[in-house]
Every structure is written in C-alpha cells, then in structure tokens.
C-alpha positions, 0 to 999 in steps of 0.5 A, a space after each residue: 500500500 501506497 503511504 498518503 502521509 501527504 494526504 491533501 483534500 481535493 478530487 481530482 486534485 491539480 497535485 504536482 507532476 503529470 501530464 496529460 489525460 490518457 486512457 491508459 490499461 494493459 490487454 486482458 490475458 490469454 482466454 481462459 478454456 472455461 468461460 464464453 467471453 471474447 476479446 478482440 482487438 479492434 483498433 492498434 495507434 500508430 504514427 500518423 492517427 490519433 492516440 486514445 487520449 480524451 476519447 470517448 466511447 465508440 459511436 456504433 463501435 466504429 466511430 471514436 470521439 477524440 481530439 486533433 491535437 493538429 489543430 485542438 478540434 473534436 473529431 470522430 475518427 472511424 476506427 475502420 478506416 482510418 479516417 478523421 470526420 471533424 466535429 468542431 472547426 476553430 481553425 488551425 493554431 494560428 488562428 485561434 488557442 482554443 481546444 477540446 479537452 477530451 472527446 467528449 461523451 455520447 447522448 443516448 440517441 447517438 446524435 449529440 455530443 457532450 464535451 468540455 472545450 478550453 475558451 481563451 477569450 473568456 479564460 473559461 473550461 466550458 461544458 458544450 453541447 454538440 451535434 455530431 454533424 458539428 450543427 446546434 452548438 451551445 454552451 451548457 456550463 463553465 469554469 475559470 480556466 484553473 479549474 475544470 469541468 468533465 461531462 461523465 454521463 447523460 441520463 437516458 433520457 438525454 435530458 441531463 448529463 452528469 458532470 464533475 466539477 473541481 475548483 483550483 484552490 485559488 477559486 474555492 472561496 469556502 467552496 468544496 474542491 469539486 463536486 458532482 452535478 446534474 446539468 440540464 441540456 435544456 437550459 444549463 441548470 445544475 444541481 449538486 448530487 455529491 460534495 467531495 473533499 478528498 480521492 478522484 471519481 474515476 468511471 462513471 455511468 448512470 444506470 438504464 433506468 436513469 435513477 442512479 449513477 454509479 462511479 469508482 471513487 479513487 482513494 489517495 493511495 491509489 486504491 478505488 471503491 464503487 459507489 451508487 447515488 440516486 439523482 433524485 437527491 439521494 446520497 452515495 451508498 458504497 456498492 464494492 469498498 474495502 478489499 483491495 482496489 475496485 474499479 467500475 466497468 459499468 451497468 448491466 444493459 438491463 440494470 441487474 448488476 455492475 460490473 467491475 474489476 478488481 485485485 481482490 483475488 491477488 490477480 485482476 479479475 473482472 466481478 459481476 455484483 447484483 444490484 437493485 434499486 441502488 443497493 447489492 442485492 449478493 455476493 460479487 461474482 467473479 466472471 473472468 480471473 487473471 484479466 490485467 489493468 484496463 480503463 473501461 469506456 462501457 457498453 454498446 448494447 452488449 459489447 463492452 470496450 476497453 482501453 490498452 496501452 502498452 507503453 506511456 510517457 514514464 519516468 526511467 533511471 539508470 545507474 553508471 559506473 562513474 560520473 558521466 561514465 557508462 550505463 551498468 545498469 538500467 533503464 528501469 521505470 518508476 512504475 508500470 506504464 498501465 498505472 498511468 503517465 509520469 515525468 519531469 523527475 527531480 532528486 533531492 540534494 542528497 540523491 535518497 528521492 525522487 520525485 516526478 509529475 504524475 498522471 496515473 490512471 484514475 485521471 487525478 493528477 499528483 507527485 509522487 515521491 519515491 526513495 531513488 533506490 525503489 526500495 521504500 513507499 511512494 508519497 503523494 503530494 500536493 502540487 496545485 499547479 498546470 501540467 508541464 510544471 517543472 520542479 527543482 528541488 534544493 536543499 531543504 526536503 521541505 520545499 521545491 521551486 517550480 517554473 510553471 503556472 499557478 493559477 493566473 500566474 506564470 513564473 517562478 514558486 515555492 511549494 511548502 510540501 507538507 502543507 501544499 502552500 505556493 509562494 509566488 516569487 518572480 514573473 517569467 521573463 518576457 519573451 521567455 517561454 517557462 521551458 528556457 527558464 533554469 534556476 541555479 542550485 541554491 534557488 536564488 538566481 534564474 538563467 534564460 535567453 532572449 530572442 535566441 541570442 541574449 543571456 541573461 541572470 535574474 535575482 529571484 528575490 529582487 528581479 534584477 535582470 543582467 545581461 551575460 553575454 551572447 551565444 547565436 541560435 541558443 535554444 530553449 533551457 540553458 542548464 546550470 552546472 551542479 556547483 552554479 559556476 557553469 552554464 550549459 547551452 546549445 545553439 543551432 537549428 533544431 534539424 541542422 549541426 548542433 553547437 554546444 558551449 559553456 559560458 561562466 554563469 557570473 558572465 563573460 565569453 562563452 566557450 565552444 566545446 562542441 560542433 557537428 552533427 550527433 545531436 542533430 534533432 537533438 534533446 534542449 535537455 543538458 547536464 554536466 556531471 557534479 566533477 565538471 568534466 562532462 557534459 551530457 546531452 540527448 538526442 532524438 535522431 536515428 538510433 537515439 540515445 545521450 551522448 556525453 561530451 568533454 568539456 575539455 575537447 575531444 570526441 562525444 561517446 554515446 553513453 545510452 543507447 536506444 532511448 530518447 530521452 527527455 526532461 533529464 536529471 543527474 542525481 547530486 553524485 553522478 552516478 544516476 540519470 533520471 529521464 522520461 520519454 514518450 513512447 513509440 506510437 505505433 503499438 502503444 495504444 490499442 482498443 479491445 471490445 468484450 463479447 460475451 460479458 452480459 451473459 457471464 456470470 457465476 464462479 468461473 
C-alpha cells in the first residue's frame, strides 16, 4: 500500500507532476478454456492517427470521439478506416488557442455530443453541447480556466448529463474542491448530487433506468471503491469498498448488476455484483480471473470496450559506473506504464528521492515521491499547479521551486510540501517561454535567453535582470552546472549541426566545446556531471540515445543507447540519470471490445 502521509483534500486534485489525460490499461490475458467471453482487438495507434487520449466511447463501435491535437478540434475518427470526420472547426493554431479537452461523451440517441472545450477569450473550461454533424452548438456550463469541468454521463433520457466539477484552490472561496452535478441540456441548470473533499471519481455511468449513477471513487493511495447515488437527491451508498482496489466497468444493459474489476483475488479479475434499486442485492461474482489493468469506456448494447496501452510517457533511471561514465545498469521505470503517465523527475540534494509529475490512471493528477533506490513507499503530494510544471528541488526536503503556472500566474514558486502552500516569487521573463527558464542550485538566481541570442541572470528575490553575454541560435533551457559556476547551452537549428558551449554563469565569453552533427534533432535537455568534466546531452535522431561530451575537447561517446530521452536529471553524485520519454506510437495504444460479458456470470 501506497503511504498518503501527504494526504491533501481535493478530487481530482491539480497535485504536482503529470501530464496529460490518457486512457491508459494493459490487454486482458490469454482466454481462459472455461468461460464464453471474447476479446478482440479492434483498433492498434500508430504514427500518423490519433492516440486514445480524451476519447470517448465508440459511436456504433466504429466511430471514436477524440481530439486533433493538429489543430485542438473534436473529431470522430472511424476506427475502420482510418479516417478523421471533424466535429468542431476553430481553425488551425494560428488562428485561434482554443481546444477540446477530451472527446467528449455520447447522448443516448447517438446524435449529440457532450464535451468540455478550453475558451481563451473568456479564460473559461466550458461544458458544450454538440451535434455530431458539428450543427446546434451551445454552451451548457463553465469554469475559470484553473479549474475544470468533465461531462461523465447523460441520463437516458438525454435530458441531463452528469458532470464533475473541481475548483483550483485559488477559486474555492469556502467552496468544496469539486463536486458532482446534474446539468440540464435544456437550459444549463445544475444541481449538486455529491460534495467531495478528498480521492478522484474515476468511471462513471448512470444506470438504464436513469435513477442512479454509479462511479469508482479513487482513494489517495491509489486504491478505488464503487459507489451508487440516486439523482433524485439521494446520497452515495458504497456498492464494492474495502478489499483491495475496485474499479467500475459499468451497468448491466438491463440494470441487474455492475460490473467491475478488481485485485481482490491477488490477480485482476473482472466481478459481476447484483444490484437493485441502488443497493447489492449478493455476493460479487467473479466472471473472468487473471484479466490485467484496463480503463473501461462501457457498453454498446452488449459489447463492452476497453482501453490498452502498452507503453506511456514514464519516468526511467539508470545507474553508471562513474560520473558521466557508462550505463551498468538500467533503464528501469518508476512504475508500470498501465498505472498511468509520469515525468519531469527531480532528486533531492542528497540523491535518497525522487520525485516526478504524475498522471496515473484514475485521471487525478499528483507527485509522487519515491526513495531513488525503489526500495521504500511512494508519497503523494500536493502540487496545485498546470501540467508541464517543472520542479527543482534544493536543499531543504521541505520545499521545491517550480517554473510553471499557478493559477493566473506564470513564473517562478515555492511549494511548502507538507502543507501544499505556493509562494509566488518572480514573473517569467518576457519573451521567455517557462521551458528556457533554469534556476541555479541554491534557488536564488534564474538563467534564460532572449530572442535566441541574449543571456541573461535574474535575482529571484529582487528581479534584477543582467545581461551575460551572447551565444547565436541558443535554444530553449540553458542548464546550470551542479556547483552554479557553469552554464550549459546549445545553439543551432533544431534539424541542422548542433553547437554546444559553456559560458561562466557570473558572465563573460562563452566557450565552444562542441560542433557537428550527433545531436542533430537533438534533446534542449543538458547536464554536466557534479566533477565538471562532462557534459551530457540527448538526442532524438536515428538510433537515439545521450551522448556525453568533454568539456575539455575531444570526441562525444554515446553513453545510452536506444532511448530518447527527455526532461533529464543527474542525481547530486553522478552516478544516476533520471529521464522520461514518450513512447513509440505505433503499438502503444490499442482498443479491445468484450463479447460475451452480459451473459457471464457465476464462479468461473
């Protein structure tokens, strides 16, 4: 079991690290001789279509709610063929920042789409109705764009939709962090089904006759209970809870039951649990032992669906044998890709934690922090900030400074670990994207560049800007030496010869220690070892890896072969590199439909 020592209320709650909103689970194991289901895999991503994250229920099991991210519409994507319809069109990423937030939610009639949609002009998350022929839009609900809005369900009737709310902490004012509610697709009207101060809902779905809602409510420690509300203002009665860790799959098409699955036997499994008038009515039964993670979408009549990926954006270390010096053990992964997402790792001066953005698969969004050997728990802490925040973390274990957003502002902060308090201390530098920003090791000084050229030093405590010097092409992070009397930049087109150079982080002429073509597509990410002989650096071009280059002169050696890493970390000795990367598309999500799950049931 996971230790919540740093529990912090909110459901879902913005805690520090993750990253995007994926539907992430691992296949369902080999077809057991004794039981009449059916899995088959409909659907394999690849390069060139879309990826499952934000999708929604397949309409008619061909037709898949998913988001562009070429340009941030919502489309369908027909899993037959391969092909893209669009629903929105907002135009391309010039003409407009907004984007769908997830794919959004099916009416019972097949004809309208629920889905929540990110409106700049309005610094709103809104809740919007669609029609899948992109006709009668209109805007149901909204949010400050801080917080969010998730349409879950509609009611059979189609006349209302379940939606969660959470509230970022800086747009409570004494309200709860989120809460479900029943909004009418008539006029917008809502009404709060359930307050919640603590864990995430996961899965949702109302049941046939439209009287209840039954979801997953998904503990700090990772751990999900099932429970029922009436929605005629009735309150949650926990259906499955205790025993290990219970996730919904959802109603059976006659409401006689739900389905879910669960560790309960050591091995997931999937159970059947009769239910009547929102309350279990027997015993669970297990329909189908030995079945791995899955993140289920529901039932198409009697077709279920599910998610699987085999491969997510995860954290990953090595060990080497010197400073800088070969890979003698390693890549590991924080954790398995069907837990979820997690990036941006950080070590703690002592190098005894490490800490990374997490997404898992229950969608709440969390840091963890592991002991770096992967020997002791993992603690959850709060971290209220946007996706893609990155943290340092200095010399106290109490606090972290992170470049990222909180709230409405953009820049520099200090997180209180134990208490999830965020000290805002300096603005991002204009003309500074937050991912070029670099902070020294004691926290008082930031580095960043100006219109590819200029290097600047701000004092974090005054914001004093200086002007150091100058570098051509300097792109992205400039990264600061381990003792902070070094700065580390590259320089170059991204798709052209690479430049690499040193420059004293007190100003002065920089120094060339680098040039050619290894780092070609390469990584903005750089590292120099604690003894400054070394430089460190990725590169994404064919075959990956990271190269290790002698600040001294002479030729780069490639150091880690076959990854393709980002957002890489050397721990305070040297001897541990700590990266994420994105995995390879093609095979990496998949969909699969069950056959046979509404008739099964009983000791199998």
């Amino acid at each position: 079991m996971k230790s919540n020592a740093f529990r912090s209320a909110g459901a879902p709650r913005r805690s520090l690290l993750i990253l995007a909103a994926a539907v992430a689970c691992a296949a369902a194991g080999p077809l057991a001789a004794q039981d009449d289901l059916a899995f088959r895999r409909i659907w394999t991503s690849t390069d060139e279509g879309p990826g499952l994250d934000g999708s929604g229920l397949p309409i008619d099991g061909r037709y898949m709610p998913t988001i562009d991210w070429g340009t941030g519409d919502l489309v369908l994507f027909d899993l037959q063929r391969g092909s893209v319809e669009p629903v929105t069109d907002k135009g391309d990423w010039t003409e407009s920042r907004d984007f769908a937030i997830g794919g959004g939610v099916l009416s019972p009639d097949r004809r309208w789409i629920a889905y929540p949609w990110a409106h700049f002009a309005s610094a709103e998350n809104q809740l919007r109705v669609i029609g899948r022929d992109g006709t009668g839009e209109r805007v149901l609900a909204s949010q400050p764009m801080q917080s969010w809005i998730e349409p879950r369900a509609w009611t059979p009737d189609g006349a209302s939709i379940v939606v969660l709310l959470g509230r970022s902490p800086e747009h409570r004012d004494g309200l709860p962090p989120s809460e479900l509610r029943l909004v009418s697709t008539d006029d917008g009207s809502a009404r709060v089904l359930q307050s919640l101060d603590f864990g995430s809902i996961g899965n949702l779905f109302v049941s046939p006759d439209g009287a209840y809602a039954a979801y997953t409510l998904v503990a700090e420690d990772g751990d999900g209970d099932v429970y029922a509300i009436a929605l005629d203002r009735g309150s949650p009665r926990a259906l499955i809870e205790g025993n290990g860790d219970d996730r919904l799959m959802g109603w059976h098409p006659d409401g006689s039951a739900v389905f879910f699955y669960s560790d309960r036997e050591l091995t997931r499994g999937i159970w059947k649990l009769p239910v009547s008038n929102g309350r279990a009515t027997g015993e669970p039964e297990l329909v189908r032992a030995d079945v791995w993670d899955m993140q289920p979408l529901g039932f198409v009549g009697d077709r279920f669906y599910y998610g699987v990926v085999r491969a997510s954006a995860q954290v990953r270390t090595v060990t080497l044998d010197s400073p800088g010096g070969e890979v003698v053990s390693g890549p590991t992964m924080i954790r398995e890709p069907s837990e979820g997402w997690s990036r941006n790792p950080a070590w703690s001066s002592d190098g005894q934690y490490l800490a990374f953005v997490d997404y898992p698969a229950g969608n709440a969004v969390r840091l963890e922090v592991a002991e770096a050997m992967h020997k002791g728990a993992t603690q959850y802490l709060a971290f209220p900030f946007r996706p893609f925040a990155r943290p340092y973390w200095g010399s106290d274990r109490g606090t972290m400074l992170v470049v990222g957003r909180h709230g409405n502002e953009q820049g520099i902060h200090r997180l209180d670990l134990m208490s999830g308090e965020v000290t805002f201390l300096r603005e991002s530098p204009e003309q500074s994207p937050q991912g070029s920003i670099a902070l020294s090791p004691d926290g008082k000084t930031y580095y960043f560049h100006r219109d590819r050229r200029e290097v600047w030093a701000g004092d974090v405590a005054t914001g004093r800007e200086t002007l150091l010097g100058s570098v051509d092409g300097v792109q992205r992070r400039i990264a600061v030496s381990p003792d902070g009397q070094t700065l580390i930049m590259r320089a170059g087109e991204f798709d052209g010869e690479t430049r690499l150079y040193t420059m004293p982080a007190s100003g002065g002429a920089a120094s060339e220690i680098y040039r050619g073509p290894v780092l070609r597509n390469g990584s903005s990410w750089l590292e120099m070892t604690p003894d400054g002989r070394y430089v460190l650096a990725g590169s994404f071009a064919t075959p990956p890896g990271v190269w290790r280059f002698p600040v001294d002169g002479g030729e780069p050696v490639k150091i880690l072969e076959g990854e393709a890493p980002r957002g890489f970390r050397m721990s305070p000795d040297g001897r541990r590199l700590a990266y994420w990367e994105w995995p390879d598309p093609e095979g990496a999500q998949e969909l699969w439909v069950i056959e046979g799950l509404t008739e099964a049931g009983g000791d199998r």
